[in-house]
VEXZABA-422350 format. One record per residue (C-alpha): residue in one letter; x negated, z, y negated. Coordinates in steps of 0.05 Angstrom, whole numbers, padded with zeros to 5 digits, always signed. Last residue first. Layout:
VEXZABA-422350
aXZY ...
***
This chain:
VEXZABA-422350
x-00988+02015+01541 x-00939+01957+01513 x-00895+01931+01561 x-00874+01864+01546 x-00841+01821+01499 x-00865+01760+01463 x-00859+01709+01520 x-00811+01657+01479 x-00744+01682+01523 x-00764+01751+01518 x-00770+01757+01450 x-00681+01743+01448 x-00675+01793+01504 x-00712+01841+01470 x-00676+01835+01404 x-00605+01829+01436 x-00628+01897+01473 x-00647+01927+01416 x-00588+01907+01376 x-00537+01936+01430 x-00575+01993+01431 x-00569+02009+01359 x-00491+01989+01356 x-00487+02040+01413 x-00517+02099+01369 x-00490+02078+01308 x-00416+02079+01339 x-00433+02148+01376 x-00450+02173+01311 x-00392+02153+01272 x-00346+02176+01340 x-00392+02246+01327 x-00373+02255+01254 x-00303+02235+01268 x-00286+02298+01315 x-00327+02339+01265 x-00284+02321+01208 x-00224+02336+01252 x-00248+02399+01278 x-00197+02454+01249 x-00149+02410+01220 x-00142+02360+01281 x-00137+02427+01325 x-00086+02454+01285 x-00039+02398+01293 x-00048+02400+01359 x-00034+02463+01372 x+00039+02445+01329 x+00043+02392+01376 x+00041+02434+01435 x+00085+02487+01406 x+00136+02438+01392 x+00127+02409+01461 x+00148+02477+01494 x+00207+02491+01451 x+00239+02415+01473 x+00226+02430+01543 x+00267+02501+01534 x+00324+02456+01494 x+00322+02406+01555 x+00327+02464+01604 x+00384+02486+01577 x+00386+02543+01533 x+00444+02598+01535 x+00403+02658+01542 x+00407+02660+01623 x+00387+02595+01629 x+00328+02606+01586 x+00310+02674+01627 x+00319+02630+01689 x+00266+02572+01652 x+00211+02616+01647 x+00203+02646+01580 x+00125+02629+01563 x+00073+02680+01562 x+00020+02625+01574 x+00021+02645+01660 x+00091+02630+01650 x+00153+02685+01662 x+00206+02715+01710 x+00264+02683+01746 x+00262+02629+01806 x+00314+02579+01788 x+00370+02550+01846 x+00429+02563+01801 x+00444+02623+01837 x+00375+02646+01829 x+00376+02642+01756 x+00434+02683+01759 x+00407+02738+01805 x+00354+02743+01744 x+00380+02734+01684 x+00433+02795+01714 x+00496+02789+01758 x+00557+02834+01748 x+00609+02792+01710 x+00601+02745+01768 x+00665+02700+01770 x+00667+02703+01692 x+00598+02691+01683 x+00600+02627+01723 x+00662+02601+01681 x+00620+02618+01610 x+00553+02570+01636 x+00599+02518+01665 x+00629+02513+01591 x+00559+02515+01567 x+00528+02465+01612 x+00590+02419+01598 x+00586+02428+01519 x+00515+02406+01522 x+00523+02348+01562 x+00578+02325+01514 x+00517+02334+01456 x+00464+02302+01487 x+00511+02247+01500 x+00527+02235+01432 x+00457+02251+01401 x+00432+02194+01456 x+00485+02144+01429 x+00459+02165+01355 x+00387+02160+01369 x+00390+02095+01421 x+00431+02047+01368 x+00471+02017+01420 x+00485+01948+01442 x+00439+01963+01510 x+00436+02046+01523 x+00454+02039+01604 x+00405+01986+01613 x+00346+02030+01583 x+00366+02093+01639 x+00368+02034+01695 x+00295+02023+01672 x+00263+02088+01665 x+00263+02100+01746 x+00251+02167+01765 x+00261+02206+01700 x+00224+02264+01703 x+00266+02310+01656 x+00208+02318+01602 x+00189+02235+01603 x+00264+02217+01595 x+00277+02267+01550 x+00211+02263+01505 x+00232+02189+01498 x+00304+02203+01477 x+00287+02260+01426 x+00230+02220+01389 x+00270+02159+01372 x+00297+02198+01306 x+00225+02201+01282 x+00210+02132+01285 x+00263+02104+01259 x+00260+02152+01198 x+00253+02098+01144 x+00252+02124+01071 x+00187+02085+01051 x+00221+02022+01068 x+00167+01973+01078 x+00197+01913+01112 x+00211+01950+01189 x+00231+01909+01232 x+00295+01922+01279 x+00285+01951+01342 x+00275+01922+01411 x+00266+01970+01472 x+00240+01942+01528 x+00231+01949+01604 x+00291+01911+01616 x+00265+01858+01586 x+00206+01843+01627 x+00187+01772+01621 x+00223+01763+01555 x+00184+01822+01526 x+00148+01791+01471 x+00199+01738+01463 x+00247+01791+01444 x+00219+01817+01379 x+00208+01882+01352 x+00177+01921+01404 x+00180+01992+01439 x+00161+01972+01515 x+00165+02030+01562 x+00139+02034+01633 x+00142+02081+01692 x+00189+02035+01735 x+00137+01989+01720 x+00080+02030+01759 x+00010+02002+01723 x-00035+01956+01722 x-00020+01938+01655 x-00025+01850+01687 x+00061+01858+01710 x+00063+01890+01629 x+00060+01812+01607 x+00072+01813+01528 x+00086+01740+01507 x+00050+01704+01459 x+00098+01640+01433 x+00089+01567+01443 x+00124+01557+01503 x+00075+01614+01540 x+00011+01644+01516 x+00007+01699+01553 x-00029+01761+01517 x-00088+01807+01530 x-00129+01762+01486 x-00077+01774+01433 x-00099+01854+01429 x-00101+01906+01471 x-00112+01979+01448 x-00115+02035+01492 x-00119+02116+01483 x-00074+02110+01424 x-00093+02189+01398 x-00154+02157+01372 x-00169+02210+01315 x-00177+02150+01269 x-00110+02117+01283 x-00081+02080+01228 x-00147+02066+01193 x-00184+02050+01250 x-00118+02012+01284 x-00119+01962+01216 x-00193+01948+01233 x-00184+01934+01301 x-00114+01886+01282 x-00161+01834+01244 x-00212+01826+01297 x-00171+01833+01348 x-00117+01778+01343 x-00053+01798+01330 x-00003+01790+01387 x-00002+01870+01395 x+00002+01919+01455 x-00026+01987+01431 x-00019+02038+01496 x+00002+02112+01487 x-00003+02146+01564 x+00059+02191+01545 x+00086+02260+01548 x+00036+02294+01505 x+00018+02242+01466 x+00091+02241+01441 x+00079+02287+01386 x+00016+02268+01371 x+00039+02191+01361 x+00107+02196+01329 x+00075+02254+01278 x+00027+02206+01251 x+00075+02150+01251 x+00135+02200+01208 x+00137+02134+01151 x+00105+02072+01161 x+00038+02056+01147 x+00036+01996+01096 x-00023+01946+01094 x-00027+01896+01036 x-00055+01831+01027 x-00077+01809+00960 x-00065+01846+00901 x-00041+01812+00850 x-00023+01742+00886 x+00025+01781+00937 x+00009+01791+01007 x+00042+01831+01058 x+00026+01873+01122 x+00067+01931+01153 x+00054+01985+01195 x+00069+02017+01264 x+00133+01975+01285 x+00135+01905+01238 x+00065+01896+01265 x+00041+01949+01317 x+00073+01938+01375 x+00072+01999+01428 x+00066+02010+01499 x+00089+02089+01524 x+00071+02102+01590 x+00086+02154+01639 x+00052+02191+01690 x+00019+02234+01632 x-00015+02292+01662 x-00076+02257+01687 x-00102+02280+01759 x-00081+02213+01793 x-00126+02173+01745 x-00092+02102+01742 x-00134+02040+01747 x-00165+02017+01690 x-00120+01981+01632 x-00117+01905+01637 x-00128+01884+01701 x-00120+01810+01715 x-00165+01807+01650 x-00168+01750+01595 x-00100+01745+01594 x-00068+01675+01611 x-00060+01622+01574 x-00133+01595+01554 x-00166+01607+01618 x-00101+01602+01654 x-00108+01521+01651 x-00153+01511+01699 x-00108+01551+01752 x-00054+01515+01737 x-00090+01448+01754 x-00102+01479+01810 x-00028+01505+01822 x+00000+01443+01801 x-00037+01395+01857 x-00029+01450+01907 x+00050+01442+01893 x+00030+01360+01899 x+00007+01366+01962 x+00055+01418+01992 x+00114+01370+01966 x+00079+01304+01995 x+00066+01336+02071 x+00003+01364+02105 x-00009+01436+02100 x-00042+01484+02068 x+00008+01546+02026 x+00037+01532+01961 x+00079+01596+01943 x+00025+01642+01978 x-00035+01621+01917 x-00078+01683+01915 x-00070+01694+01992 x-00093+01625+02002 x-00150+01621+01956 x-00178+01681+01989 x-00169+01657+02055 x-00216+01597+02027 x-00216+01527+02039 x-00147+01509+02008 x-00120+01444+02032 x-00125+01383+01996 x-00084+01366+01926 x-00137+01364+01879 x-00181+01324+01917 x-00121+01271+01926 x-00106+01275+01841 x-00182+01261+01835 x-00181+01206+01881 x-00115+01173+01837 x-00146+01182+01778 x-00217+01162+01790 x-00190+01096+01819 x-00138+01089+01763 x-00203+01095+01712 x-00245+01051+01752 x-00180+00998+01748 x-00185+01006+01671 x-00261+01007+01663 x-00253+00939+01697 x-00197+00910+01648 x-00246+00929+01594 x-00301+00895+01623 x-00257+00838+01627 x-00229+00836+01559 x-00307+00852+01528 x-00330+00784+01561 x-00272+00740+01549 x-00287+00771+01465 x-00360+00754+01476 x-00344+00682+01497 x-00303+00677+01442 x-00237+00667+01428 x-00204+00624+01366 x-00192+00565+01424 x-00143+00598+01473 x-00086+00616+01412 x-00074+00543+01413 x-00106+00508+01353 x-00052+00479+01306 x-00032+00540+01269 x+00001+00604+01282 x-00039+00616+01337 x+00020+00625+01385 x+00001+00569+01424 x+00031+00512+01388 x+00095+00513+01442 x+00104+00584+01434 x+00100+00583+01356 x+00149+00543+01349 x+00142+00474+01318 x+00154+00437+01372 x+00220+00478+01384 x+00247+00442+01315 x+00274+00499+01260 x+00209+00478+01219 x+00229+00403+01215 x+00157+00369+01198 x+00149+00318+01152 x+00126+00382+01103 x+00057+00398+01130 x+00043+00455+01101 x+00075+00510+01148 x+00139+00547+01123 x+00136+00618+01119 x+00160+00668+01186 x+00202+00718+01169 x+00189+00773+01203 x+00142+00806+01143 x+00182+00795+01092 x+00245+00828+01138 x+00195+00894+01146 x+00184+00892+01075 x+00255+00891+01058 x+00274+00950+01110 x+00228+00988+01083 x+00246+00981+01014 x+00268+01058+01005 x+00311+01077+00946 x+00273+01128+00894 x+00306+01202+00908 x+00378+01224+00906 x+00372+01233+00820 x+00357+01160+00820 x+00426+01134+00833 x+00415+01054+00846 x+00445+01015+00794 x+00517+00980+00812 x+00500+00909+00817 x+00524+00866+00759 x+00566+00810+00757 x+00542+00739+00755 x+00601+00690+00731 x+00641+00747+00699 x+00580+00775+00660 x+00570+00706+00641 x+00641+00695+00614 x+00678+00648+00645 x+00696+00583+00610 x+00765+00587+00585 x+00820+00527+00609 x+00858+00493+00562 x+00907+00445+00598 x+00889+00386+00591 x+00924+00329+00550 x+00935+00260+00582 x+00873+00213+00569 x+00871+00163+00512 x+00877+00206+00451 x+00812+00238+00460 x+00778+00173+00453 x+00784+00161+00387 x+00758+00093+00370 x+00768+00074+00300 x+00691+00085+00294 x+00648+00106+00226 x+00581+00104+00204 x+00560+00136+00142 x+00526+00104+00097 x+00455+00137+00072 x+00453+00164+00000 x+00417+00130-00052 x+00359+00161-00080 x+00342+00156-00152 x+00376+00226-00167 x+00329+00260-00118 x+00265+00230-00159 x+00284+00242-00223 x+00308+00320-00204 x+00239+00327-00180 x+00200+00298-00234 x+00239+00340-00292 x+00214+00401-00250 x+00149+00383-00252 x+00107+00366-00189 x+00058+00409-00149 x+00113+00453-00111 x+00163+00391-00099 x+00090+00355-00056 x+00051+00298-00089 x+00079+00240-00069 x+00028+00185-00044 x-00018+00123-00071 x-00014+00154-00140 x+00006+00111-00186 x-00021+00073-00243 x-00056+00114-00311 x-00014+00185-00310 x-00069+00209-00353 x-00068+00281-00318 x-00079+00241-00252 x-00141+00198-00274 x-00170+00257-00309 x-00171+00292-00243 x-00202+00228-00205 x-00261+00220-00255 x-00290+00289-00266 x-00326+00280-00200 x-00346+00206-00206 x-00390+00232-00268 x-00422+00294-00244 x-00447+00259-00186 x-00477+00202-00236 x-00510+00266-00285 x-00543+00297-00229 x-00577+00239-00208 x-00608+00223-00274 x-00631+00293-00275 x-00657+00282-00210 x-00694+00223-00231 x-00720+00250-00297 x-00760+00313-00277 x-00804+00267-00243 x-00829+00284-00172 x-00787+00223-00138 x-00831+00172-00178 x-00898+00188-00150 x-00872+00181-00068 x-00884+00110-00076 x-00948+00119-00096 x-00969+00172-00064 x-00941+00130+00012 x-00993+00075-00015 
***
């Protein structure tokens, strides 16, 4: 049954049939427009219709009346005077602009009012300026829980164990601060500390209380000795001594991105050092640490005519600066001179000092060289006490006030020199010599003694003054006769020490695990 009735759809005829009826109603409608048969059942828009359409169509329309009043209402109220609206820029004028070349304009103090200011809660029936709705009579939560209720029991918990490490904490304070202060056990203790001596009393407590607590403290302030330099050899030569700075004095350091730091010796150090070294104990004092400053001192000194060095750790850190202490040199102060370039290095002892100007690389300087003549005159006369000789030069450039006075003292000794020959005419080197108080004849080197000097005119500053040239200038040829020998052995002795130092690290370090022992 379904073949059957399915049969008929298969024939060519049907859809051709078909095709023919769609076809049809299609070509109806736009024949029915171009025929102009009835009317359409709505206008076609202006752009589809002839122009003869369009101009029928508006002239067909009648135009709409116009309403009209005889009511004028202007003319029933008294005229106004005409008043001019303001303008807008008038109304809401503009804030001068912030001046951006001073920096952006901070908005601190609007962030800190945003965050003050309190915002509204929800619930709008209530009158926010009311004390109910304060924050003190909610709770302070914020909200309508009291502050009470968002704690845990954890959180109780942690607030009283922290209030109990707390009132341990002021415990251990206050019996540590009691320990400090008691009475010192030793005699020892006592003598070191005779500004805060035992006893019972609230100001002898708490001065014990500072000098412990001082006294844990001087590890890192302090230098790392009470005794930095040895104690004095009484058969040395030199019972003076010379302390030197080394940066801004001895060399200079810069750095430049070329070529990196720089070290500059400055001019006539060489002949500073061996010249004085026979007059002087020469110490290095600087403030920079050792590591850096050691290998600096190789180069500057490789004969070692400095006979100490002390670096930072030989400082006192004080008020944030590294002061020079010469009370821990071990040595006579009255014997003591400090060449430096900056004050707070000698503040404890600034009489002591002599403060120059630093030195930025001039390779013309002659500092050095012009101080020479006042330090080999204090050292070569025997200058009890160096320090009332300093006071007497302060505001002066030393060189040319010492080349003044030299030079007046010079004029007296010869003036003296020409009125005692007049009153003896007679009297020889000798018998003049002894009328000064000078025993005549010469040195076991061949020397002039100083009556012959006297007797040619020289003082005995000038005859000091010969006898150190000729002691630098055998220096001099001693460094160029055995110099490379002198630094051949210092190389060895350096290797040799370095060598037992790492044996003895090595056997040390074996030792601890068992490995070492005698081997037979």
């Amino acid at each position: 049954m379904l073949s059957r009735a399915a049969l008929p759809l298969t024939r060519p005829n049907v859809f051709a049939s078909a095709f023919r009826a769609s076809s049809a109603l299609s070509a109806q409608r736009p024949r029915w427009y171009a025929k102009g048969k009835g009317s359409a059942p709505y206008d076609l828009p202006e752009s589809m219709q002839s122009e003869e359409k369009v101009k029928k169509h508006k002239s067909t329309q009648k135009p709409q009346e116009a309403q009209y009043t005889t009511e004028q209402p202007e003319f029933d109220t008294k005229a106004q005077p005409e008043t001019t609206k303001p303008s807008e820029a008038e109304e809401f004028p503009e804030k001068p602009l912030p001046d951006l070349t001073q920096g952006i304009p901070s908005t601190l103090a609007a962030e800190l009012e945003g965050r003050t200011t309190r915002k509204p809660g929800l619930n709008l029936t209530e009158d926010p300026t009311s004390e109910e709705y304060s924050d003190e009579k909610r709770g302070g939560g914020g909200g309508d829980i009291p502050k009470g209720g968002y704690e845990t029991s954890m959180d109780r918990r942690k607030a009283r164990m922290a209030n109990i490490m707390y009132a341990l904490m002021l415990a251990a304070g206050v019996a540590g601060m009691g320990y400090l202060g008691r009475n010192w056990e030793t005699e020892e203790e006592e003598r070191a500390h005779p500004e805060q001596p035992s006893g019972w009393g609230l100001g002898l407590w708490y001065n014990r209380v500072r000098a412990r607590t001082g006294d844990l403290t001087s590890y890192y302030k302090d230098p790392a000795f009470p005794k930095l330099l040895p104690d004095e050899d009484p058969t040395m030569r030199q019972p003076y001594t010379l302390v030197l700075s080394l940066e801004d004095l001895l060399v200079h350091s810069e750095w430049s991105r070329e070529h990196g730091w720089r070290v500059a010796k400055r001019p006539g150090v060489d002949y500073f050092l061996r010249y004085l070294n026979q007059y002087y104990e020469l110490v290095l004092f600087t403030s920079v640490p050792s590591m850096m400053a050691d290998q600096v001192l190789r180069k500057l000194d490789p004969y070692r005519i400095i006979r100490w060095p002390l670096f930072r750790e030989a400082t006192r850190y004080k008020d944030g600066e590294y002061i020079k202490d010469l009370e821990y040199l071990n040595r006579d102060l009255s014997k003591v001179i400090l060449i430096d370039t900056k004050e707070e290095h000698a503040r404890l002892q600034p009489e002591n000092a002599v403060v120059l100007d630093k030195w930025t690389g001039d390779p013309k300087d002659k500092t050095l060289v012009a101080l020479i003549p006042f330090l080999e005159y204090l050292a070569g006369m025997g200058v009890e006490d160096v320090r009332p000789v300093l006071k007497s030069f302060d505001g002066t450039v030393i060189p040319v006030e010492f080349a003044k006075r030299e030079k007046a003292m010079r004029e007296r000794f010869e003036k003296e020199l020409a009125e005692e020959k007049k009153k003896k005419p007679s009297l020889s080197m000798g018998s003049l010599a002894g009328a000064l108080g000078l025993s005549s004849g010469r040195t076991i080197d061949g020397e002039v003694s100083p009556s012959e000097g006297l007797a040619q005119g020289k003082m005995l500053w000038d005859q000091i003054r010969e006898r150190g040239q000729k002691n630098y200038e055998m220096i001099e040829r001693e460094i160029r006769e055995n110099g490379e020998k002198w630094l051949a052995e210092m190389a060895a002795e350096e290797e040799k020490a370095r060598q037992e130092q790492m044996a003895s690290m090595k056997g040390s370090f074996t030792g601890v695990f068992g490995a070492g022992g005698n081997k037979e």
